[in-house]
N, C-alpha and C positions, 0 to 999 in steps of 0.2 A: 330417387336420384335423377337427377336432368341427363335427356337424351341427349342433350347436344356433349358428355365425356365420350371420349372414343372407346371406354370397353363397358358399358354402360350398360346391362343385363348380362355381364359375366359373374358367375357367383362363384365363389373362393373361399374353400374353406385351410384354414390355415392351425394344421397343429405341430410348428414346430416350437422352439424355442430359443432363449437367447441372441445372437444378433445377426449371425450369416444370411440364416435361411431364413426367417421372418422379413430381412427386406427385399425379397422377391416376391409376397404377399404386398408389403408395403406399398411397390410400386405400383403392384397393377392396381391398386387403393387410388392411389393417385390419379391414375386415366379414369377411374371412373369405377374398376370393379368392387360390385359388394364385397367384401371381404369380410368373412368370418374368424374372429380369434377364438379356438378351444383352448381355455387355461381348465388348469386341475384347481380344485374349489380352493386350493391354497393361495394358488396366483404362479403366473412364469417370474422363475429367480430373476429374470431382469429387473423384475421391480424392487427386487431391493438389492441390487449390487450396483458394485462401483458408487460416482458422485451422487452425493442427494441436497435435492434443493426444498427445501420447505418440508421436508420429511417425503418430498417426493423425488422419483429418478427421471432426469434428464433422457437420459439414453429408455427409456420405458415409453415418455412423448412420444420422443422422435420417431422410434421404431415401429413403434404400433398408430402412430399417424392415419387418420380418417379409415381405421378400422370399428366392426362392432365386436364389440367384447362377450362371450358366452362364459359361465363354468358347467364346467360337462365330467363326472366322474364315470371313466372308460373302464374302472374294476368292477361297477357297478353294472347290474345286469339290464336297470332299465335305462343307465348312461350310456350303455353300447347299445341298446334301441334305439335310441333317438337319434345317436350319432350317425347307425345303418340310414336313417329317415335324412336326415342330412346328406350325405354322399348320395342316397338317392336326385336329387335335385344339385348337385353341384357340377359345376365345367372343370377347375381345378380342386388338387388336394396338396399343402406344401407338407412336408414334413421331415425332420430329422431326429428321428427317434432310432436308438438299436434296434438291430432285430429281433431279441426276445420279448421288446415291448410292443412293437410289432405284432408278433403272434397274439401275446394277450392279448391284444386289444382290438383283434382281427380288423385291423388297419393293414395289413401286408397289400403288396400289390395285385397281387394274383386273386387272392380275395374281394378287395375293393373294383377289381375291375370286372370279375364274374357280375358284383350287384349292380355296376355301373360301366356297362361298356365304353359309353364316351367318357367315360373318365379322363383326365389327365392328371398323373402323379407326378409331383416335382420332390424328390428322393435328396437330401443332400449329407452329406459326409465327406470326409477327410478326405480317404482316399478313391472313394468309390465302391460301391455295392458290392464290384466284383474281386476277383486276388487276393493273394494271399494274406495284405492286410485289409481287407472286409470291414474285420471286426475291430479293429484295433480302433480308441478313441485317439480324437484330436481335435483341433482348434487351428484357424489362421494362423496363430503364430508357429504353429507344426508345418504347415504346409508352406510358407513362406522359408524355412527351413529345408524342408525334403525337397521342395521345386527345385532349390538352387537359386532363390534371390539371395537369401544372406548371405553367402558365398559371394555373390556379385555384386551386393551393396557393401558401403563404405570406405575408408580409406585404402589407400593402395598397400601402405604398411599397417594397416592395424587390423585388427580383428573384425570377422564376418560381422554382420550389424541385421536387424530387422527393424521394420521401422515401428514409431511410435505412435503409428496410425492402423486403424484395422484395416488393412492391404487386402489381406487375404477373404477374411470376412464381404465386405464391397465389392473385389471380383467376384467372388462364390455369388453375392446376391446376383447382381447385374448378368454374369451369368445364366444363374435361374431362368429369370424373366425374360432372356432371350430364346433358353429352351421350349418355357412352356408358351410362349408365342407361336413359335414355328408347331409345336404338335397340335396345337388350335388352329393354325391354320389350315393342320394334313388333315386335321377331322374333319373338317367343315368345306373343303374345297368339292367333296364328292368324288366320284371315279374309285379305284384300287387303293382300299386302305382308307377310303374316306367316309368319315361317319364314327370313328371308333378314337379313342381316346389311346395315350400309350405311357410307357413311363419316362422319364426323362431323369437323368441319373448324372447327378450334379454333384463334383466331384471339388476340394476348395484348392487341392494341388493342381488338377488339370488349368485353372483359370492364370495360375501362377504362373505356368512353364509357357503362355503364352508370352507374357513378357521377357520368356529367354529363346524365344523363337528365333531371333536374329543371332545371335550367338551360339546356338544351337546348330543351325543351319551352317554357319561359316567355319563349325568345327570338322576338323577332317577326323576324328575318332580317336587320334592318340594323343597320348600324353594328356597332362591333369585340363587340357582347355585353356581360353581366358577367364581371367581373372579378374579381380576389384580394380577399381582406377578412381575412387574418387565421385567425382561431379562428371569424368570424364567419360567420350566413348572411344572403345577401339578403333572402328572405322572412319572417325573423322575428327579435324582439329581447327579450328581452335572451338572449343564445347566445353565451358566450363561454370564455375559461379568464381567471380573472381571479384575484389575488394576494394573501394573504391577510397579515396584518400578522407573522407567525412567517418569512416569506419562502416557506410553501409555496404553493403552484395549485392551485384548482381549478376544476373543469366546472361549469357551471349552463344546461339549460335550459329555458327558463319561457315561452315564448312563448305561449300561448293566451289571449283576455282575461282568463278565469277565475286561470289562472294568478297574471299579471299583477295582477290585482286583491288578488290575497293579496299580492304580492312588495312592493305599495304597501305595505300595512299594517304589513307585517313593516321596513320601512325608514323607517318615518316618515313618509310622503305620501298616506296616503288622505285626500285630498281633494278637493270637487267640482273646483277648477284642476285636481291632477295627474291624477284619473280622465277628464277633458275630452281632456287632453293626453297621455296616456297607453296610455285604456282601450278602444280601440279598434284594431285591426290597422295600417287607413289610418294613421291619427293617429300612432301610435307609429313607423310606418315614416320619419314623414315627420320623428319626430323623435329617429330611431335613437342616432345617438351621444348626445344628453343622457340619455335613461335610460340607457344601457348606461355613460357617466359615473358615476349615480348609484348605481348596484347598483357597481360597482368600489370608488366611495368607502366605500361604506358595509362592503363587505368588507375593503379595507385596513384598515382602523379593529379587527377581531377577528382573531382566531386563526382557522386552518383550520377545526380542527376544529367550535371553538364558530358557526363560520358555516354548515360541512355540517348541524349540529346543527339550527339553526337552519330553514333550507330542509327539513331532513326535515319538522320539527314543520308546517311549512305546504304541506306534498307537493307541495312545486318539485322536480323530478331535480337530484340532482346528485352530485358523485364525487369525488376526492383524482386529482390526475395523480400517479398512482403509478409510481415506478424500478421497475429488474425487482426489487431486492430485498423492495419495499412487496409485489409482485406476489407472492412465494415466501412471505410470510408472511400471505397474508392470509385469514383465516377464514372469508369465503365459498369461493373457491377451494380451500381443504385442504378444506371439508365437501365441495364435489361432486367432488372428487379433478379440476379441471380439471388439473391438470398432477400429471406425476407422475413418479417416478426410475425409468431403463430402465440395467439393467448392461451394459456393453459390456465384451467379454474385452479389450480394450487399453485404455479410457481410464477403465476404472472407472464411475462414476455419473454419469451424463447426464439434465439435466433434460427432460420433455418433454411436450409438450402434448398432453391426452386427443383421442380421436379424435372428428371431430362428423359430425354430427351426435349426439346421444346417444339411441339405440333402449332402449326401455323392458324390451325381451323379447330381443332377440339385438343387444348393443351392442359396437360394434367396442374391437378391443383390444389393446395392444402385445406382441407375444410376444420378438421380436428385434430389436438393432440390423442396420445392413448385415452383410452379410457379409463375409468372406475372397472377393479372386479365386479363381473357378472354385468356391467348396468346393463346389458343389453338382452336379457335372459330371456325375457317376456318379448319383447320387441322380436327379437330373430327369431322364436319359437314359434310365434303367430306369422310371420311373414312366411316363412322357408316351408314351414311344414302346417301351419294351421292348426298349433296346437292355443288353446284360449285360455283365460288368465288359472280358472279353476284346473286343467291338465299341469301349468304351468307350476301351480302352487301343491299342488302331488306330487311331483317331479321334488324341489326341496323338501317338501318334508320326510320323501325316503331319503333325503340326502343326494341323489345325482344329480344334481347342480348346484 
């Protein structure tokens, strides 16, 4: 692997599953770390759920992206040898297994970290390791629920909504990857506590309730809180997706007085009434839906474009709600190559999103889709632990791998 990725002799082993916790394996894949996938000799169900292309799974590419692929049977006694011989040698461990499989498979933390002090475990679950739901299973669309987003998403009258994207899932990962950053850094800094590895316990609701942090905060503790609004926010107006006379949407928003102040002029109401009524935070909250009325009216009345146009010219934000196709074509994203086509030897060309953050000097970068079960059995066996092709071919024939 080339010295010039930035985590480039980090090794990663990775047994979780499915899609949360696997892309915080994924990324650090990306900067550069080895990354190890443990599948059971069957394969991780991602490979065969949801869409399949060519008799292969999209979401399987993506996920497991410029990782190597192992199978490793952890019931098996000389599959938890090898696997101890593994943690031996590794920086991270990702995983999201219960805790009874856990024990089996003396992957627990307290375990893992006795064989390997610098360890770093990245732990992820619903709700988190600890309290009293522990154990209780779940998924993103749980914790997108318990957080209190669907409750806060969608229409004003209509019913709580989660959305149609894995929300929860992509905080959880992103999450991860910034946990086990920072414990590699406390290991490796030196001083008190440096040198040792720790757990990091990544939770898919804790990443949620960050998005209701502002709401949270502004809540004084009684009564049911704020509520849904839509496209809209409490704290400020005009913020919405509002429709333009061609039938397209878009984003605008303008909440600052200053703002606001140009948004009159550009619509026809600078005046001392509407700046009264208007041009102040209080004021305009208190008369939220007539202006957020009158900026809708004045946009149905134009074309999309000649209205983004418009708010450029008076540097109010705003944006096209773009379909994936708008999104494939659009000429800020090809310039900073935000997405890009990764070949897969089965499904051919796969679209896919560049890796972020984006480092100016060693920036992460897609080399390969998932792999083939096992193809890398031989290969990481010999590299990690120095096992050679004949240990390797004993290993399948008792069946642990």
């Amino acid at each position: 692997m080339s010295e010039s990725t930035a985590l480039a002799g980090l090794k990663v082993l990775d047994l979780s599953n499915l899609l949360a916790a696997p892309q915080i394996a994924t990324t650090l894949a990306d900067f550069g770390a080895d990354v190890v996938k443990i599948e059971p000799r069957a394969g991780d169900p991602l490979r065969r759920i949801g869409v399949q292309r060519a008799g292969a799974s999209p979401q399987w590419a993506l996920v497991s992206r410029n990782k190597r692929a192992i199978t490793l049977d952890l019931d098996h006694a000389e599959g938890q040898r090898v696997f101890g011989q593994l943690v031996d040698t590794a920086d991270v461990l990702v995983e999201n297994l219960p805790a009874k499989m856990l024990a089996r498979w003396r992957c627990a933390y307290d375990t893992l970290a006795a064989r390997n002090p610098r360890l770093v475990v990245v732990s992820v679950s619903c709700y988190g390791r600890t309290g009293p739901y522990a154990d209780r299973a779940g998924a993103g669309t749980l914790a997108e629920a318990f957080a209190g987003f669907a409750h806060m998403n969608g229409e004003a009258e209509g019913p709580p909504m989660v959305p149609s994207l894995p929300l929860g899932d992509t905080l959880c990962g992103l999450s991860g990857v910034i946990g086990a950053m920072i414990a590699l850094y406390a290991r490796d800094r030196g001083g008190e506590g440096g040198g040792r590895g720790q757990h990091v316990d990544v939770s898919m609701v804790e990443p949620i309730l960050q998005l209701l942090a502002l709401p949270l905060v502004s809540h004084d503790g009684h009564g049911p809180g704020p509520k849904r609004m839509g496209s809209r926010v409490a704290g400020g107006v005009p913020r919405n997706l509002y429709r333009a006379s061609d039938g397209d949407w878009m984003a605008l928003s303008g909440t600052t007085d200053a703002q606001v102040g140009r948004i009159l002029g550009l619509i026809g109401l600078d005046s001392p009434e509407f700046r009264t009524r208007f041009g102040t935070s209080e004021a305009r909250l208190a008369a939220a839906d007539e202006l957020d009325g009158l900026v809708a009216s004045w946009i149905a009345d134009r074309s999309r474009d000649e209205a983004i146009e418009a708010f450029h010219t008076i540097r109010i934000p705003v944006a096209p709600v773009n379909d994936l196709s708008a999104i494939l074509d659009d000429p800020q994203l090809r310039e900073r190559a935000s997405l890009s086509t990764l070949l897969d030897p089965t499904m051919g060309e796969l679209s896919v999103v560049a890796p972020v953050p984006r480092l100016g000097t060693t920036p992460g970068r897609h080399r390969h889709t998932g792999p083939a079960l096992g193809a890398h059995n031989a290969e990481v066996l010999f590299d990690w632990i120095g096992l050679d092709a004949a240990a390797v071919a004993s290993l399948a024939r008792k069946g642990a791998i």
